[in-house]
C-alpha positions as CSV (number, residue, x, y, z in Angstrom):
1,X,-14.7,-8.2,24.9
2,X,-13.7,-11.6,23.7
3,X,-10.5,-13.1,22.5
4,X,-12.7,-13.7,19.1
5,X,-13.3,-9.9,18.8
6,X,-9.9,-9.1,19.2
7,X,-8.5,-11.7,16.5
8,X,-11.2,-10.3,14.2
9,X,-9.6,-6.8,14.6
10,X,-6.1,-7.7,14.2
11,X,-6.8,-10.0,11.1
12,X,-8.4,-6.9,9.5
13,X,-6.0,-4.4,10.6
14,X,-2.6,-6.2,11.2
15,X,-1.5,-4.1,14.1
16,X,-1.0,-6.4,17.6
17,X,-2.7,-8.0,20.3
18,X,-2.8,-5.5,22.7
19,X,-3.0,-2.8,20.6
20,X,-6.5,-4.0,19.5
21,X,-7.3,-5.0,23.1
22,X,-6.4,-1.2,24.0
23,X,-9.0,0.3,21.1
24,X,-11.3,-2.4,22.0
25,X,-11.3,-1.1,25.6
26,X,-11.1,2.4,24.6
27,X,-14.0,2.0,22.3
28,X,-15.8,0.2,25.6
29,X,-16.3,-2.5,23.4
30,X,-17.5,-1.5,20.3
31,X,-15.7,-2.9,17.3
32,X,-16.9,-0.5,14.7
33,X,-15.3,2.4,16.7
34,X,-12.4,0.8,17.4
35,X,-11.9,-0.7,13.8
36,X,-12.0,3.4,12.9
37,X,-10.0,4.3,15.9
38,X,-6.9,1.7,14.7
39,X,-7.2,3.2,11.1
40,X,-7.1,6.8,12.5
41,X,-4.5,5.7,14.2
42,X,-2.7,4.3,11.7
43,X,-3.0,7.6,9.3
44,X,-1.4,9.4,12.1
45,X,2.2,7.0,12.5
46,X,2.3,7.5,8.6
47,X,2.3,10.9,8.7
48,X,4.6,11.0,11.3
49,X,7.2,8.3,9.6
50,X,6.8,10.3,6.5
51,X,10.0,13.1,6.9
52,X,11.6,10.2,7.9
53,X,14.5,9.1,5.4
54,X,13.8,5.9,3.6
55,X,17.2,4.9,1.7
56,X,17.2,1.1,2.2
57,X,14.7,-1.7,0.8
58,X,13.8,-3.3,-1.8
59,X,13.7,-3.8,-6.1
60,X,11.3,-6.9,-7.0
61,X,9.5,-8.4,-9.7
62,X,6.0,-10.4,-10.6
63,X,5.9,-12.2,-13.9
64,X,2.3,-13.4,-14.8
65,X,2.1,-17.1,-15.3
66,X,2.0,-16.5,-19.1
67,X,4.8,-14.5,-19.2
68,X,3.2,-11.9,-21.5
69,X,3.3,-9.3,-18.5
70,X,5.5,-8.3,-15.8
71,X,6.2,-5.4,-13.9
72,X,9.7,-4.3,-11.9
73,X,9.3,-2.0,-8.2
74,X,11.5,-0.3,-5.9
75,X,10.2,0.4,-2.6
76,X,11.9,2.0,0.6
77,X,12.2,1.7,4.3
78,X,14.6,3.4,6.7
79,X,16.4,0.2,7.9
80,X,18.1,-3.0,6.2
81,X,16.1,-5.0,9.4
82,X,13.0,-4.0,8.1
83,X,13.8,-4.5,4.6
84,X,14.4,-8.5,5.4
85,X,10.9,-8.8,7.4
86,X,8.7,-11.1,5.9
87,X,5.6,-8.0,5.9
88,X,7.8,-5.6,3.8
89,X,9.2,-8.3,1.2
90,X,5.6,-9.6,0.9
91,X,4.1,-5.7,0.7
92,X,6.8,-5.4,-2.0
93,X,5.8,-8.4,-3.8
94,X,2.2,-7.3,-4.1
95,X,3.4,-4.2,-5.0
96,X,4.8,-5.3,-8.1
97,X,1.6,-7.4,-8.9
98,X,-0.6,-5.1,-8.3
99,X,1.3,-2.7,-11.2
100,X,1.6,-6.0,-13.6
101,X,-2.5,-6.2,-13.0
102,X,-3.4,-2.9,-12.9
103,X,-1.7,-0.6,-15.1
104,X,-0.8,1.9,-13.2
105,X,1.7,4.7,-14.5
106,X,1.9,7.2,-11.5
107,X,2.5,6.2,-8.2
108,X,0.3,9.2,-6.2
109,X,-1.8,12.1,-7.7
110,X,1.1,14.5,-7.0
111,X,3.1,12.8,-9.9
112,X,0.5,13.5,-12.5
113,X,1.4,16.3,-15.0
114,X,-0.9,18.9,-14.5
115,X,-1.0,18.8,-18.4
116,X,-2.3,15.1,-18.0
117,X,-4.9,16.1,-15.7
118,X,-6.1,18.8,-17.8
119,X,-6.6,16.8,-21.2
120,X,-8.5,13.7,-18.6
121,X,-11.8,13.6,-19.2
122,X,-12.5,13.2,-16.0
123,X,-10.0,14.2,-13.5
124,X,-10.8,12.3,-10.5
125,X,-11.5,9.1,-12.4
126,X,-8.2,9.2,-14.2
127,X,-6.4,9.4,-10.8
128,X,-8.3,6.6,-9.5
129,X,-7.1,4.3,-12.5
130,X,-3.9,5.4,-12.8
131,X,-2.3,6.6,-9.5
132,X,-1.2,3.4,-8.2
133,X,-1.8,4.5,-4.4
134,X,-5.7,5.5,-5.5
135,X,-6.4,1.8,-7.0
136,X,-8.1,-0.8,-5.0
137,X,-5.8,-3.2,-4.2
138,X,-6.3,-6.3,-6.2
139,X,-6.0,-8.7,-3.3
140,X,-8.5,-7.0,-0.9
141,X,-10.9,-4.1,-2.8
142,X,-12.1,-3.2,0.3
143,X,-8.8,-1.3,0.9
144,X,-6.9,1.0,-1.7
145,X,-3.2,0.4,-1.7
146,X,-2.8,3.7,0.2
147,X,-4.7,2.0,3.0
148,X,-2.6,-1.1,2.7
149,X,0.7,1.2,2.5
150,X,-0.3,2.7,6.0
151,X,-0.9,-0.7,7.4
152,X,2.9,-1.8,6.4
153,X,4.4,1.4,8.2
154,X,1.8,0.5,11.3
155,X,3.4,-2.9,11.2
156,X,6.6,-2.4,10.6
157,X,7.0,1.4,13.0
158,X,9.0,2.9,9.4
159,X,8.7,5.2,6.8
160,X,7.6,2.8,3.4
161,X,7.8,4.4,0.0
162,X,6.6,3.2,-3.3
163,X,9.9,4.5,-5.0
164,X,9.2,3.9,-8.5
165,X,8.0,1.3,-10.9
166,X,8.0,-0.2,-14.8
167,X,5.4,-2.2,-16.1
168,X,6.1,-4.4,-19.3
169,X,3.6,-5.6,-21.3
170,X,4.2,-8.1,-24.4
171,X,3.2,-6.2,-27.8
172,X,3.2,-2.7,-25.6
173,X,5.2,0.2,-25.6
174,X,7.7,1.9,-27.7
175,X,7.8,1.4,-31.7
176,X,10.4,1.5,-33.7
């Protein structure tokens, strides 16, 4: 197992040194087992953190460079300390891009009207474009944002929530 390996891991799944040492060891070595080992892993803290109250964080913004889109987000952690760390305000800030980029109008599947779901043509692909935790994140498509969620609360050790969100587009919306 070399130092190399071990970097490798933790670029691709952000959770420390020894932690990735550990799976690596556990994993005698292989890096595809471990990889899934830390993402299992990862799943699990999330659903543990996720009774867990989240009532401080943060509201942000992304304007597009044109200024013709924009998009506003509130996301929550359980401590003011965590809210200040450079992973959560940068989680939040990609957050809001990804909503600006994407237009997303739900945050996860369980906000969907049934209603919604019923008039979709196709379920599953309407959830995928419009569930903001189902989209690929725009940064990495490798990972949805769900995965990139649970690797801000395996960072960080709190409950995260994607609170709510508005997306502003020029020429969009309401007519009066």
């Amino acid at each position: 197992m070399s130092l190399d390996t071990i970097k490798r891991l933790r670029e691709l799944t952000n959770i420390g040194i020894n932690d990735c040492k550990k799976a690596l060891t556990d994993a005698k070595g292989d890096f595809d087992t471990a990889l899934k080992a830390l993402k299992e892993r990862g799943a699990q803290v999330m659903d543990k953190k996720s009774s867990r109250t989240a009532s401080q964080g943060l509201i942000d913004s992304y304007v597009h460079f044109n200024s013709n889109l924009a998009a506003i987000v509130e996301v929550n952690c359980e401590t003011d300390f965590v809210a200040r760390t450079e992973v959560f305000k940068k989680f939040v800030k990609d957050v809001a891009m990804q909503v600006a980029a994407s237009g997303a109008k739900f945050v996860k599947k369980e906000d969907v009207p049934a209603d919604v779901l019923a008039k979709a043509e196709n379920a599953d692909d309407y959830v995928k474009q419009y569930c903001l935790l189902e989209q690929a994140y725009i940064k990495d498509s490798k990972l949805s944002m769900q995965d990139y969620l649970k690797e801000v609360i395996s960072q960080t050790g709190e409950n995260v929530i994607i609170k709510r969100f508005a997306r502003f587009a020029l020429g969009e919306g309401n007519e009066a």
